[in-house]
Biopython code that builds the backbone (N, CA, C, O; Angstrom):
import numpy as np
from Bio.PDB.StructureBuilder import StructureBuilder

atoms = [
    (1, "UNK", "N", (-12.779, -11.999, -13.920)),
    (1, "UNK", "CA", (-11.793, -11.018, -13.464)),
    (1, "UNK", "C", (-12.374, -9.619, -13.652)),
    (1, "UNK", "O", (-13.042, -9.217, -14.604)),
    (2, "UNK", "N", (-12.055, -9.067, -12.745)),
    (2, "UNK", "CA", (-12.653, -7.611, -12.659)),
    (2, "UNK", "C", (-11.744, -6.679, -13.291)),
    (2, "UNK", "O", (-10.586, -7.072, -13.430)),
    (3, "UNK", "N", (-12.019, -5.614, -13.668)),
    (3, "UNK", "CA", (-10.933, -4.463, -13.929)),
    (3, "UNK", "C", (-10.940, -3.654, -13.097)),
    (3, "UNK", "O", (-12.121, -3.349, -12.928)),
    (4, "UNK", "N", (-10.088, -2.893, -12.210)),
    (4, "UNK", "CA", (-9.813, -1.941, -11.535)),
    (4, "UNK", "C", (-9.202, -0.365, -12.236)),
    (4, "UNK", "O", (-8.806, -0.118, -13.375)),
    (5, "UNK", "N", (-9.298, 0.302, -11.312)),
    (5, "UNK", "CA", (-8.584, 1.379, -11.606)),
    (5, "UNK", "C", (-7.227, 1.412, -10.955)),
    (5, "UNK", "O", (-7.208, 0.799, -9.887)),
    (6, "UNK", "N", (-6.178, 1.919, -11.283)),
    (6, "UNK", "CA", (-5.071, 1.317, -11.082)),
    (6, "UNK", "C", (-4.444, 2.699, -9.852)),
    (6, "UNK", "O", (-5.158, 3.701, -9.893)),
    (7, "UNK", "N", (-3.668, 2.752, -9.204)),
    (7, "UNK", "CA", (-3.192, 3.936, -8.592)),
    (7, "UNK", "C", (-1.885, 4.270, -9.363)),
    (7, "UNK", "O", (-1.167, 3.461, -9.950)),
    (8, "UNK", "N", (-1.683, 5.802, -9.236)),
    (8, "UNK", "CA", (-0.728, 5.666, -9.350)),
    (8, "UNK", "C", (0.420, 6.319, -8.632)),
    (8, "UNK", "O", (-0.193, 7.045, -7.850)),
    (9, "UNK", "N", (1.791, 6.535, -8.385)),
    (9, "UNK", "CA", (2.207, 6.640, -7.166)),
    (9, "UNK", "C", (1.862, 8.421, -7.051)),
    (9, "UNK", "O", (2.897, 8.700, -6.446)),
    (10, "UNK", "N", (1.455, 9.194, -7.140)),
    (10, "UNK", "CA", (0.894, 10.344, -6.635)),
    (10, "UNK", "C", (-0.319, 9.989, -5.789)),
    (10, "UNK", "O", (-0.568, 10.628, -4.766)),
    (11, "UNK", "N", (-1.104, 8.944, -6.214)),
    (11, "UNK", "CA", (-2.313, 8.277, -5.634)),
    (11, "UNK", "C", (-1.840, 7.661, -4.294)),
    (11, "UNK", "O", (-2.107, 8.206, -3.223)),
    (12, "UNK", "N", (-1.271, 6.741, -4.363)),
    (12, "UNK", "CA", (-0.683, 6.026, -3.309)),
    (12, "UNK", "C", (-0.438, 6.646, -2.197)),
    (12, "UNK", "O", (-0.869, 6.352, -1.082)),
    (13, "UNK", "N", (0.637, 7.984, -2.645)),
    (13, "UNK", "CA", (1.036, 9.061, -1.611)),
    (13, "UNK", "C", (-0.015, 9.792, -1.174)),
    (13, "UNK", "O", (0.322, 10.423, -0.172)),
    (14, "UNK", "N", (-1.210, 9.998, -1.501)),
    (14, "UNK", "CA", (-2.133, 10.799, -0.631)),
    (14, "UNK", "C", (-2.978, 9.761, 0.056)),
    (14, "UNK", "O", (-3.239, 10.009, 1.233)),
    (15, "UNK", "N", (-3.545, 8.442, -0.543)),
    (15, "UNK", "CA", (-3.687, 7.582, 0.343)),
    (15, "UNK", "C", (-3.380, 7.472, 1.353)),
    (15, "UNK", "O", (-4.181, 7.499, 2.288)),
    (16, "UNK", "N", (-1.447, 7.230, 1.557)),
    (16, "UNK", "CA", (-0.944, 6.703, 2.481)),
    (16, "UNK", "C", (-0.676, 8.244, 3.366)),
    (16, "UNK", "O", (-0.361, 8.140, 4.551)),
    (17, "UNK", "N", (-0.788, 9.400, 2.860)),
    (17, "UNK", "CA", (-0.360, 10.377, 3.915)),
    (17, "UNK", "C", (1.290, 10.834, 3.813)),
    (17, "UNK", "O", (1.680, 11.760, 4.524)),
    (18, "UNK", "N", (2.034, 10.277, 3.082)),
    (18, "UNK", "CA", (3.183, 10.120, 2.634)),
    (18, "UNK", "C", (2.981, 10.670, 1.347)),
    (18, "UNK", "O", (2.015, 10.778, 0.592)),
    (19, "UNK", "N", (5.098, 11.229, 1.296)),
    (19, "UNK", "CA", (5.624, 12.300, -0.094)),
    (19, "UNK", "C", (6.005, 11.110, -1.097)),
    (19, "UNK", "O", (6.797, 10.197, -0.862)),
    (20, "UNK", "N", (5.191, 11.343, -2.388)),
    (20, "UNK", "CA", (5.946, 10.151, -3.087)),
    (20, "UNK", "C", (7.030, 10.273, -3.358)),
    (20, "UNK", "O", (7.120, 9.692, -4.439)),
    (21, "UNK", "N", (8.417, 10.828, -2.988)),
    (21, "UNK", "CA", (9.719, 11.117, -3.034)),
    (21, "UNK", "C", (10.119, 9.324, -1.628)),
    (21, "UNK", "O", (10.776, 8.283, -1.633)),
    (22, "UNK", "N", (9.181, 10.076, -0.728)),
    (22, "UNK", "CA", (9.456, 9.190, 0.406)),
    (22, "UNK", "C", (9.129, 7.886, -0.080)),
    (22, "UNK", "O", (9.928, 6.983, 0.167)),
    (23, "UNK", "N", (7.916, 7.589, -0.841)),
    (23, "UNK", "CA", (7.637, 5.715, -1.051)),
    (23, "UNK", "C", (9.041, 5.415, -2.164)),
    (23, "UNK", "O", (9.730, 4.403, -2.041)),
    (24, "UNK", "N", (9.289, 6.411, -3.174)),
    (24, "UNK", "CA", (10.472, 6.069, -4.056)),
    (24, "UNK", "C", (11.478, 5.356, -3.426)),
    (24, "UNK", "O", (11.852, 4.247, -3.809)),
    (25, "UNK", "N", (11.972, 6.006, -2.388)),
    (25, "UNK", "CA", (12.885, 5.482, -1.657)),
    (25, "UNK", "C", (12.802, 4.776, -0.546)),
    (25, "UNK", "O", (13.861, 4.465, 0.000)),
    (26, "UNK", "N", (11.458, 4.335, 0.080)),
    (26, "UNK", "CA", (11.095, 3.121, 0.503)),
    (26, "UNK", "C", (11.166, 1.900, -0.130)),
    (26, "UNK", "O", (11.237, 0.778, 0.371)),
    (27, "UNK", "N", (11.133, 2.336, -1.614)),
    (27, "UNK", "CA", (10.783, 1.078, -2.668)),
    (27, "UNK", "C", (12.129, 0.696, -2.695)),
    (27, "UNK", "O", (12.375, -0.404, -3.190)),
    (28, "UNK", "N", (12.831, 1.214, -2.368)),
    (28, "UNK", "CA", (14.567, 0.945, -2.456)),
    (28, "UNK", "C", (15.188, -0.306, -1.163)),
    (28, "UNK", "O", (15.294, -1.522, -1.000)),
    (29, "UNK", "N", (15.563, 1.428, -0.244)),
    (29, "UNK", "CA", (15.889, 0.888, 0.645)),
    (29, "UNK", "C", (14.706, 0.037, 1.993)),
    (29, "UNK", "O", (15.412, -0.299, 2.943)),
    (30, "UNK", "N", (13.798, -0.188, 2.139)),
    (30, "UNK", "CA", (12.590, -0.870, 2.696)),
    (30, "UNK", "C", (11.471, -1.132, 1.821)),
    (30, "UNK", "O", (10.422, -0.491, 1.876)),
    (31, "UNK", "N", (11.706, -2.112, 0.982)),
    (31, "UNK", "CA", (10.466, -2.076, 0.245)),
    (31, "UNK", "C", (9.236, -2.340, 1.232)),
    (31, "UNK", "O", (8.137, -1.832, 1.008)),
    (32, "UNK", "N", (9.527, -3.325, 2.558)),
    (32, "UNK", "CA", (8.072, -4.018, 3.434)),
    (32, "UNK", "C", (7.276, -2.765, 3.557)),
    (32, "UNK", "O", (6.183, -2.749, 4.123)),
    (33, "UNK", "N", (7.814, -1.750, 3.040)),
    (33, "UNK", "CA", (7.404, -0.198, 3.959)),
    (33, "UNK", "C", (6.224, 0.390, 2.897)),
    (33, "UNK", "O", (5.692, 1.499, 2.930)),
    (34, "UNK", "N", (6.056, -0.406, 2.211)),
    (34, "UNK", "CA", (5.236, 0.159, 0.670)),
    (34, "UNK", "C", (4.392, -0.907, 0.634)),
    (34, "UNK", "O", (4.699, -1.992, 1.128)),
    (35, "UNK", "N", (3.006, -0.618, -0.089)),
    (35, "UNK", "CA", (2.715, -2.162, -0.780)),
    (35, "UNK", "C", (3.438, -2.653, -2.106)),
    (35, "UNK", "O", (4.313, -2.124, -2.792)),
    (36, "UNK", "N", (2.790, -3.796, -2.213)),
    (36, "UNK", "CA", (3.646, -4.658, -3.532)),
    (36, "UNK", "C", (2.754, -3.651, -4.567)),
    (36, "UNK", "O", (1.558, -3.360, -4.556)),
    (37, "UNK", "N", (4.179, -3.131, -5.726)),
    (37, "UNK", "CA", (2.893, -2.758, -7.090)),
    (37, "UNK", "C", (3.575, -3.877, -7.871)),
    (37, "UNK", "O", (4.440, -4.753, -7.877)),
    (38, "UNK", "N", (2.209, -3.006, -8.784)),
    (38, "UNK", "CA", (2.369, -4.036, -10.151)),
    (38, "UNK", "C", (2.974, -3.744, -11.140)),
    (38, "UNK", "O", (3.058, -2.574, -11.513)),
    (39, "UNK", "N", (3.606, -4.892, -11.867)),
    (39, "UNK", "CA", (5.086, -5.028, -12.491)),
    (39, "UNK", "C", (4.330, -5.069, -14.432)),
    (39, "UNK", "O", (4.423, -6.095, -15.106)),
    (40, "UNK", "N", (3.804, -4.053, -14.859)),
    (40, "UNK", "CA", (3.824, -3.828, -16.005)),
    (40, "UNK", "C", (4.861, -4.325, -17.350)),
    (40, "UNK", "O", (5.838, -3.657, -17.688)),
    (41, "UNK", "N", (4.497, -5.456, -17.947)),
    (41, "UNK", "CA", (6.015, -5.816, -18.512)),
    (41, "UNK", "C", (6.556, -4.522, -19.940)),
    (41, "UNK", "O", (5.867, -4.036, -20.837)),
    (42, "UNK", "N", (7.386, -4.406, -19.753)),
    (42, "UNK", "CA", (7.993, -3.239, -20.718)),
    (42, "UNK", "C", (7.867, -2.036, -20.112)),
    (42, "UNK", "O", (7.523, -1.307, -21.043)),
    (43, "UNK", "N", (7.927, -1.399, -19.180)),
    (43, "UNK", "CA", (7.532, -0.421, -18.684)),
    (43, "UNK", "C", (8.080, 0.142, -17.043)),
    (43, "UNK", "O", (8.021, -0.468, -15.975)),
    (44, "UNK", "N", (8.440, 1.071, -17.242)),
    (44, "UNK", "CA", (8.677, 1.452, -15.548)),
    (44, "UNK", "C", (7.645, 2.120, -14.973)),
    (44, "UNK", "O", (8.030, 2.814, -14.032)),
    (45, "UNK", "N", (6.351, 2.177, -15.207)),
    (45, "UNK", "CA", (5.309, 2.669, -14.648)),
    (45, "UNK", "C", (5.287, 2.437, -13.328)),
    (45, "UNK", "O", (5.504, 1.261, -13.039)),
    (46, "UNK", "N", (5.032, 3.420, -12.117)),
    (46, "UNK", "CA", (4.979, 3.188, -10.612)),
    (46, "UNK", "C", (3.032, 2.859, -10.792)),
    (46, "UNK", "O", (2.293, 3.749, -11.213)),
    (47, "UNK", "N", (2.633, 1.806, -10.487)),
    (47, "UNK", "CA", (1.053, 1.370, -10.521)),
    (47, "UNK", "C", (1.112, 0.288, -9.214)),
    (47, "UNK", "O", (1.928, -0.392, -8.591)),
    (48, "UNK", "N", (-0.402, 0.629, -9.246)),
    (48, "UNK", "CA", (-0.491, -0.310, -7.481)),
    (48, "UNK", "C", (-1.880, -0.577, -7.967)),
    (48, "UNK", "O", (-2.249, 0.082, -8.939)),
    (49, "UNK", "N", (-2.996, -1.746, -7.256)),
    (49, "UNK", "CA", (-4.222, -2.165, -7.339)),
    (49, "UNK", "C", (-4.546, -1.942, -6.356)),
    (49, "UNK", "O", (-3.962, -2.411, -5.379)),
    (50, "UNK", "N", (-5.602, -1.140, -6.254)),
    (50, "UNK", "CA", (-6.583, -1.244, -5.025)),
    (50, "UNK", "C", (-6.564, -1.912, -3.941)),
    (50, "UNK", "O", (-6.293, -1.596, -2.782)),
    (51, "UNK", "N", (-6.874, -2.860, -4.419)),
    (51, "UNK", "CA", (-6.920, -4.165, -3.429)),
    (51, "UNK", "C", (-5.495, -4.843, -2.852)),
    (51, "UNK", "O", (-5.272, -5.422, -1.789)),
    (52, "UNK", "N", (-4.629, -4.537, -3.984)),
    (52, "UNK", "CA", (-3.233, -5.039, -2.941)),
    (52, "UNK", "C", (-2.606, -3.761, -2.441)),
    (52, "UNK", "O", (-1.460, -3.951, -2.034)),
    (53, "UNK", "N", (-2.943, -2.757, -2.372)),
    (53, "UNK", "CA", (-3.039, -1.623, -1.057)),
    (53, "UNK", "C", (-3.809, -2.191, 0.163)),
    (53, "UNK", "O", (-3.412, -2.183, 1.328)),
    (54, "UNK", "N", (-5.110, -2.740, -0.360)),
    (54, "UNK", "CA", (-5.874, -2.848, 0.961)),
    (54, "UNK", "C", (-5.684, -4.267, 1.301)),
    (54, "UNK", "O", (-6.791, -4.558, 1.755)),
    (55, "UNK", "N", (-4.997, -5.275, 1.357)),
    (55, "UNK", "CA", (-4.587, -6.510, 1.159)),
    (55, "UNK", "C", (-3.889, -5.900, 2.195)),
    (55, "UNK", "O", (-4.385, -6.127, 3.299)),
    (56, "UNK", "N", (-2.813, -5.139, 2.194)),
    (56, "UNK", "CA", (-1.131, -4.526, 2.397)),
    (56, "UNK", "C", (-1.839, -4.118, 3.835)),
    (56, "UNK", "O", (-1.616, -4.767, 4.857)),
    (57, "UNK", "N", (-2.607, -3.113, 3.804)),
    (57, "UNK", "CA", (-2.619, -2.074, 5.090)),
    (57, "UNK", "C", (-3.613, -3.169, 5.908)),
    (57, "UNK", "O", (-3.570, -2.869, 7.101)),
    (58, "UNK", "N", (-4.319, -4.102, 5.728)),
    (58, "UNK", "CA", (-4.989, -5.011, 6.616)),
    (58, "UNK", "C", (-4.174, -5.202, 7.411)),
    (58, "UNK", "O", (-4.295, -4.789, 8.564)),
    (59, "UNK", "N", (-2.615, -6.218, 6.775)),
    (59, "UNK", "CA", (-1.743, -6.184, 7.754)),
    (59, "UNK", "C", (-1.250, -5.647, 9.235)),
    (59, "UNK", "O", (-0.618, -6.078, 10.199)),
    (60, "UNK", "N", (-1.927, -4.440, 8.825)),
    (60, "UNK", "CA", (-0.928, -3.460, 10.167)),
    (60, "UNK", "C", (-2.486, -2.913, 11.111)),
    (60, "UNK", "O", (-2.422, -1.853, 11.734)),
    (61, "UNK", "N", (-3.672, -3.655, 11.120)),
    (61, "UNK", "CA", (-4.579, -3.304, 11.720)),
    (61, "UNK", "C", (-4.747, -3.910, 12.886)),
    (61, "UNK", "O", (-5.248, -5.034, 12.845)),
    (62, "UNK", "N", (-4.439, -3.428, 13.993)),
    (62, "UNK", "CA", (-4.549, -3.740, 15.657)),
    (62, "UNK", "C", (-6.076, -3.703, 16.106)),
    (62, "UNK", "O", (-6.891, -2.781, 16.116)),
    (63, "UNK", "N", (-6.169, -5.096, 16.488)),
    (63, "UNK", "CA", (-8.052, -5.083, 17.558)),
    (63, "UNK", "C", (-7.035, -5.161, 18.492)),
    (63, "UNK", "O", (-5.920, -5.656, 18.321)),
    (64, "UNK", "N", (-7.577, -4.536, 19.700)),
    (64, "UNK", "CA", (-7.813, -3.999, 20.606)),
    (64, "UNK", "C", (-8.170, -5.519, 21.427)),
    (64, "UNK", "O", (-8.942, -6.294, 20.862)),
    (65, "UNK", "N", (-7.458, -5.968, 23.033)),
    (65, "UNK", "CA", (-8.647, -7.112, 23.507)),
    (65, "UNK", "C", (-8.480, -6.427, 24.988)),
    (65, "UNK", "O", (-7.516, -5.755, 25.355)),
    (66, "UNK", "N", (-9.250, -6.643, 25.492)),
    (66, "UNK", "CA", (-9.140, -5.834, 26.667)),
    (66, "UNK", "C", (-9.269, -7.320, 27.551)),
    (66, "UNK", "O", (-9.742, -8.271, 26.930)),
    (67, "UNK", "N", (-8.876, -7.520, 28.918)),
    (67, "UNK", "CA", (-8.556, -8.459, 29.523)),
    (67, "UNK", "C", (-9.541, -8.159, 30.756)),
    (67, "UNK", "O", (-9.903, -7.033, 31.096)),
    (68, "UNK", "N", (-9.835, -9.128, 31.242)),
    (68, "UNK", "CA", (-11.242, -9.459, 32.594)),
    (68, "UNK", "C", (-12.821, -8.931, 31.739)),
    (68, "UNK", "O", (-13.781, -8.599, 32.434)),
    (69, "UNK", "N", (-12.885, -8.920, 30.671)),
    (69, "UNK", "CA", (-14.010, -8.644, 29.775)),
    (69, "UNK", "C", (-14.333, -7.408, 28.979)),
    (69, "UNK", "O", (-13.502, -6.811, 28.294)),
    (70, "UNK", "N", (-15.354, -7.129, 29.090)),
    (70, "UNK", "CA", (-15.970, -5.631, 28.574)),
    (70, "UNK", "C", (-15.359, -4.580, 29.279)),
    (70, "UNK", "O", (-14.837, -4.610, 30.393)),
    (71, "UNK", "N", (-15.483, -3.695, 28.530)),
    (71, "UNK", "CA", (-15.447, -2.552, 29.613)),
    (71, "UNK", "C", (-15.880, -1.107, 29.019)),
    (71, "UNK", "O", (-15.898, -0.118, 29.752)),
]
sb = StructureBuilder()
sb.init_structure("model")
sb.init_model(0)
sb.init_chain("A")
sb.init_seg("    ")
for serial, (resi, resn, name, xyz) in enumerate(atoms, 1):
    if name == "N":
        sb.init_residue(resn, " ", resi, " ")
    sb.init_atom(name, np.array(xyz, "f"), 0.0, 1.0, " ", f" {name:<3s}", serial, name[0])
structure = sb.get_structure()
């Protein structure tokens, strides 16, 4: 197991281009709208992993197919 560096939601928000006011309340009312963070036990820490950011935003990546071939 590797160790990462962890984000945290100020991180997230410049990542994503988004106010972390705005993911707060994504995390609410739309969580699909956020990635999954991680659930620290004892703690309300807002933390996210690297990789399940980039796990998350794979999701929403469009190829392109263009139809009768190349072009």
């Amino acid at each position: 197991m590797s160790i990462q560096q962890l984000l945290t939601l100020d991180d997230l928000a410049q990542m994503l281009g988004r106010s972390p006011d705005t993911i707060k309340k994504d995390m609410r009312r739309n969580p699909d709208a956020v990635p999954p963070r991680l659930m620290l036990p004892h703690t309300r820490l807002l933390r996210w992993r690297v990789c399940d950011v980039d796990t998350w935003l794979e999701k929403f990546v469009r190829t392109s197919v263009v139809k009768g071939g190349m072009q």
